[in-house]
C-alpha positions as a Markdown table, in Angstrom:
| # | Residue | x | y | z |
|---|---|---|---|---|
| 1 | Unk | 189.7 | 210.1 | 104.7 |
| 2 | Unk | 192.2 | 212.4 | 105.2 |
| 3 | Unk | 195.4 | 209.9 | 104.4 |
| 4 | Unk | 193.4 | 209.8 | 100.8 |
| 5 | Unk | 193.4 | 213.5 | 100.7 |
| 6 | Unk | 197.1 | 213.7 | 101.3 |
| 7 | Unk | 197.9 | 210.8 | 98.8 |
| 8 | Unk | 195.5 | 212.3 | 95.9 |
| 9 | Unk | 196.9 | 215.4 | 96.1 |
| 10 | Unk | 200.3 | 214.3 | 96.4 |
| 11 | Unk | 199.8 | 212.6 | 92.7 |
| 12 | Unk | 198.3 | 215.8 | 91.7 |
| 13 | Unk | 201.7 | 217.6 | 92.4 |
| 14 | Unk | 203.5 | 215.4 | 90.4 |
| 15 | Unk | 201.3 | 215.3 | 87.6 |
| 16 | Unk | 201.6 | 218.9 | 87.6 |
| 17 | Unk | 205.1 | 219.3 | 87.9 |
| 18 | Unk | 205.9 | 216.5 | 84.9 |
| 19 | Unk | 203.2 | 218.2 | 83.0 |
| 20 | Unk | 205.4 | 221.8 | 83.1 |
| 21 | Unk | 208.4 | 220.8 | 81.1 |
| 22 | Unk | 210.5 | 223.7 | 79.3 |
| 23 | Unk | 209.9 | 224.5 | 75.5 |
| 24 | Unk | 211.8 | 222.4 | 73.0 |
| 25 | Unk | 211.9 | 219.5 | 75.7 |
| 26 | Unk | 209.8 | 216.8 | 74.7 |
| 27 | Unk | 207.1 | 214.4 | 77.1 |
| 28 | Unk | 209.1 | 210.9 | 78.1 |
| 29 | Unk | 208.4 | 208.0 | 75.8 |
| 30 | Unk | 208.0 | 205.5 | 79.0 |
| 31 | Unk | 204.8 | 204.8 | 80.0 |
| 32 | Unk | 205.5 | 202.0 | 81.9 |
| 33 | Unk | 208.2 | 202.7 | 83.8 |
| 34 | Unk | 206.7 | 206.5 | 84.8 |
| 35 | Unk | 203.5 | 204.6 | 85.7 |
| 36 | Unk | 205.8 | 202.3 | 87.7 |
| 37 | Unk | 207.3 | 205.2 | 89.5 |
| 38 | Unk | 204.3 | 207.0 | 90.5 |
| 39 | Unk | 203.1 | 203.4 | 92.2 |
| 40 | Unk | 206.0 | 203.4 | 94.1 |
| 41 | Unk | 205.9 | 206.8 | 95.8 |
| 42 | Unk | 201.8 | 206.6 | 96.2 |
| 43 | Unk | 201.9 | 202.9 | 98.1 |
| 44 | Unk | 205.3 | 204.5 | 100.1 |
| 45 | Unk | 203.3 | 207.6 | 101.1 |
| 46 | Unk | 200.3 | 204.9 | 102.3 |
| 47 | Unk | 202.7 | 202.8 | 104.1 |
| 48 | Unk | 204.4 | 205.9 | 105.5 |
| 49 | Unk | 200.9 | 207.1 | 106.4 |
| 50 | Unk | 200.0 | 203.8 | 108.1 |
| 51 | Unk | 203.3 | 204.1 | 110.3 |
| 52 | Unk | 204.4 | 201.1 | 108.4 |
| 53 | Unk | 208.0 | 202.1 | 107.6 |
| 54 | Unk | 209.6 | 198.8 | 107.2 |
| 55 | Unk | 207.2 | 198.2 | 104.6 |
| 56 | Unk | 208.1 | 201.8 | 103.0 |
| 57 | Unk | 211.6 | 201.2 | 103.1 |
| 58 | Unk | 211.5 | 198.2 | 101.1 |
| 59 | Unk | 209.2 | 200.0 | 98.3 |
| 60 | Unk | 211.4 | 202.8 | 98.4 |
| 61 | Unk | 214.8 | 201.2 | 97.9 |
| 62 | Unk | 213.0 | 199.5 | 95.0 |
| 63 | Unk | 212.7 | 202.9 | 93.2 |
| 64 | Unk | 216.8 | 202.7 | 92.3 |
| 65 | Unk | 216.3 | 199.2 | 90.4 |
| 66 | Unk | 214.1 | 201.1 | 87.6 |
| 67 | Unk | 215.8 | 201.8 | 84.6 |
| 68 | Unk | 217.0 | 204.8 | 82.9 |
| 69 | Unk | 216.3 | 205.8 | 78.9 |
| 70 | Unk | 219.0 | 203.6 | 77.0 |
| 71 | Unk | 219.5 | 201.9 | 73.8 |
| 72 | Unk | 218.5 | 198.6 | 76.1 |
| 73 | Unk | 215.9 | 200.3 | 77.8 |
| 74 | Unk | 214.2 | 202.9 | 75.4 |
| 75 | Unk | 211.1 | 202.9 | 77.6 |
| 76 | Unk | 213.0 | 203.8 | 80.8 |
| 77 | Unk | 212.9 | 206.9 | 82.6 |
| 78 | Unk | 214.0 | 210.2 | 81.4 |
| 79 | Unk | 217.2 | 211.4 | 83.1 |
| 80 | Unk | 215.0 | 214.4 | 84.5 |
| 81 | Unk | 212.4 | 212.1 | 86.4 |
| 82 | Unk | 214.9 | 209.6 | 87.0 |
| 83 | Unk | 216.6 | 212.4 | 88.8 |
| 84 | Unk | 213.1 | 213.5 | 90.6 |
| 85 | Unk | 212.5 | 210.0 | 91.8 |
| 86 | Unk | 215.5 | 209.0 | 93.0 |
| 87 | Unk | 215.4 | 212.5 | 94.6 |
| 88 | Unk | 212.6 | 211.8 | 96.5 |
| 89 | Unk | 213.2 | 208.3 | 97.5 |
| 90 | Unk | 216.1 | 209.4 | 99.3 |
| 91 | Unk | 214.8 | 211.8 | 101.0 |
| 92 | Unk | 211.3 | 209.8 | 102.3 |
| 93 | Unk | 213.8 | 206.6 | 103.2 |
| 94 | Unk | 215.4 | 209.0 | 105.5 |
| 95 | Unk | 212.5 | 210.0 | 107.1 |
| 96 | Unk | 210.9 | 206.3 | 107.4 |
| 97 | Unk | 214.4 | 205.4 | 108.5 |
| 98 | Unk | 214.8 | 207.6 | 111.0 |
| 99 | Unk | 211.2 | 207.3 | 112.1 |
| 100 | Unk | 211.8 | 203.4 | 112.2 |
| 101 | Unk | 214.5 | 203.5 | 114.4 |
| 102 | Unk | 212.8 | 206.1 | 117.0 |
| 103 | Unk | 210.2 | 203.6 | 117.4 |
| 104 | Unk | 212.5 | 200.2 | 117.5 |
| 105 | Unk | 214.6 | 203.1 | 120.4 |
| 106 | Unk | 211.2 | 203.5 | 122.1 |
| 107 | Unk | 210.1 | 200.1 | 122.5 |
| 108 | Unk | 213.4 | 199.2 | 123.8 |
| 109 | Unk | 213.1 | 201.9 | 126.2 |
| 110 | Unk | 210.1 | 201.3 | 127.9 |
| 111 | Unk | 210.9 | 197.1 | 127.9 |
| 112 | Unk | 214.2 | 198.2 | 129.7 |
| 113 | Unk | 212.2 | 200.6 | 132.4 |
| 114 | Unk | 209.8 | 198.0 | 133.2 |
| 115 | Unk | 212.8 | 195.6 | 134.8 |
């Protein structure tokens, strides 16, 4: 119950934080891609929350294939949540990383002290 907690309000945030955009700037024409961005980070927080950080890593890295607003993608992502994406992508593939590794460190550990 409480991994759903953290997730739902973790999609709140964001909704809240695209919703507050500056006068004069207008909402993002992409649908798709936005909606595809928001999948990402709430299946990366679940994975996270599961401990499974391989599996977060992979989603995460995927976030820097989406595309940004061009005349070849005109429903990409705005530069702004491009930049907000990619902002936190790096920052949770550090911590699955680094949490990833601790565990791969432990388990070598303890196989070594058992000889």
């Amino acid at each position: 119950m409480n991994k759903y907690f953290i997730l739902l309000f973790i999609v709140l945030i964001t909704a809240i934080v695209s919703c507050n955009k500056p006068p004069g700037v207008t909402a993002p024409t992409s649908s798709r891609f936005h909606a595809d961005s928001v999948a990402i980070i709430a299946k990366a927080n679940q994975f996270r929350l599961e401990k499974e950080y391989d599996s977060a890593i992979t989603l995460l890295d995927s976030a820097f294939l989406l595309p940004i607003q061009s005349n070849q993608h005109p429903d990409g992502l705005s530069p702004d949540d491009a930049r907000r994406l990619m902002s936190y992508a790096i920052r949770h593939l550090m911590f699955a990383y680094n949490h990833s590794r601790r565990i791969t460190e432990d388990t070598n550990i303890s196989s070594g002290s058992e000889r």
